[in-house]
C-alpha positions as CSV (number, residue, x, y, z in Angstrom):
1,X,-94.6,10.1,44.5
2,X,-95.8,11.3,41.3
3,X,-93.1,11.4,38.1
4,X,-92.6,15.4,37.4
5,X,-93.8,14.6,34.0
6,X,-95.5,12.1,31.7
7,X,-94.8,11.0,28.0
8,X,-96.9,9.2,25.6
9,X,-95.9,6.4,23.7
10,X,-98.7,5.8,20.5
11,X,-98.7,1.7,20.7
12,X,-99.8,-1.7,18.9
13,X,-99.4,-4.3,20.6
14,X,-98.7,-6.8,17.7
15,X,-96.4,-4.6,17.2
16,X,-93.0,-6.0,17.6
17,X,-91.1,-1.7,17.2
18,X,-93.5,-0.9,19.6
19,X,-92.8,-3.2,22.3
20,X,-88.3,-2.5,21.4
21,X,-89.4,1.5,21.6
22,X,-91.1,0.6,25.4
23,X,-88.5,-1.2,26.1
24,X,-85.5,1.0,25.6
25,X,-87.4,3.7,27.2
26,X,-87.1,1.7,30.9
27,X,-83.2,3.1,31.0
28,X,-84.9,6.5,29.8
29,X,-87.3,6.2,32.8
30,X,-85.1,5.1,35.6
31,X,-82.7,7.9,34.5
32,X,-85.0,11.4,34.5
33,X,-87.9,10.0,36.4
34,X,-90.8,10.6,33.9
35,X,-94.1,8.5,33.4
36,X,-95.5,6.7,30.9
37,X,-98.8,6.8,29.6
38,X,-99.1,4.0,26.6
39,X,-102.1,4.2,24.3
40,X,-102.7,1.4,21.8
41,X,-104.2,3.2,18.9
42,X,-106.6,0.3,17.9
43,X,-108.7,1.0,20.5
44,X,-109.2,4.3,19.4
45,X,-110.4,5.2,15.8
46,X,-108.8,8.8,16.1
47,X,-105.6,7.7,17.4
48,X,-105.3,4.5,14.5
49,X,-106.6,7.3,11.9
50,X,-103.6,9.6,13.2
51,X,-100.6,7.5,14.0
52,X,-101.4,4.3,12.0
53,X,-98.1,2.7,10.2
54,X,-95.9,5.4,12.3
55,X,-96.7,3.9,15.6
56,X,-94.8,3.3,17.7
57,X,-94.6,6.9,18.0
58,X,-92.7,8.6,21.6
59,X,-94.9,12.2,22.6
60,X,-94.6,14.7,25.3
61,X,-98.0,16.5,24.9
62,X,-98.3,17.8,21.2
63,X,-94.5,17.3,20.3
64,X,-93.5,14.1,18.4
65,X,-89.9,12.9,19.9
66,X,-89.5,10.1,17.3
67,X,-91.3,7.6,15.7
68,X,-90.5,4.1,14.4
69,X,-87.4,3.5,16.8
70,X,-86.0,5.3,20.0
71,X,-84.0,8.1,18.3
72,X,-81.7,8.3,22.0
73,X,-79.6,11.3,21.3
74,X,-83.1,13.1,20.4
75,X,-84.8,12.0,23.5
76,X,-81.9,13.1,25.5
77,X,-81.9,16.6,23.9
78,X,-85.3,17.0,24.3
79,X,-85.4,16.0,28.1
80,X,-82.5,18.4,29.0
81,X,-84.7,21.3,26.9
82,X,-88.0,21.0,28.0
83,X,-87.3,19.5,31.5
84,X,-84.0,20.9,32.5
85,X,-83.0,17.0,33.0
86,X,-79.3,16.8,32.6
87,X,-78.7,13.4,34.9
């Protein structure tokens, strides 16, 4: 079964934030059920141009969530808005 909806999570994977941010997002995950799509944005000259020293950065589509570390209580309220996820 598909997840009902995918975030991004702009990555580097020397990155020692980036691999606390995907980390503390499993809980996240398990709870509402969404997917996620992780893009290391070395490999990609847009993506490093973009995000460089904010990565990690958490997206769903367009709209930053947070950057630098899992803001919860943000993640939470934007779940419950834009997905009508109140688990």
């Amino acid at each position: 079964m598909n997840p009902p909806f995918t975030l991004t999570l702009m990555f580097r994977e020397y990155c020692s934030l980036c691999h606390k941010m995907r980390d503390a997002l499993q809980p996240f995950q398990q709870q509402y059920g969404f997917g996620l799509e992780i893009f290391d944005v070395d490999d990609d000259p847009v993506l490093e141009e973009k995000y460089n020293e904010r990565v990690p950065v958490l997206l769903d589509g367009d709209v930053e969530i947070c950057h630098w570390f899992l803001d919860e209580a943000k993640l939470r309220a934007h779940l419950q808005h834009e997905h009508g996820s109140d688990s």
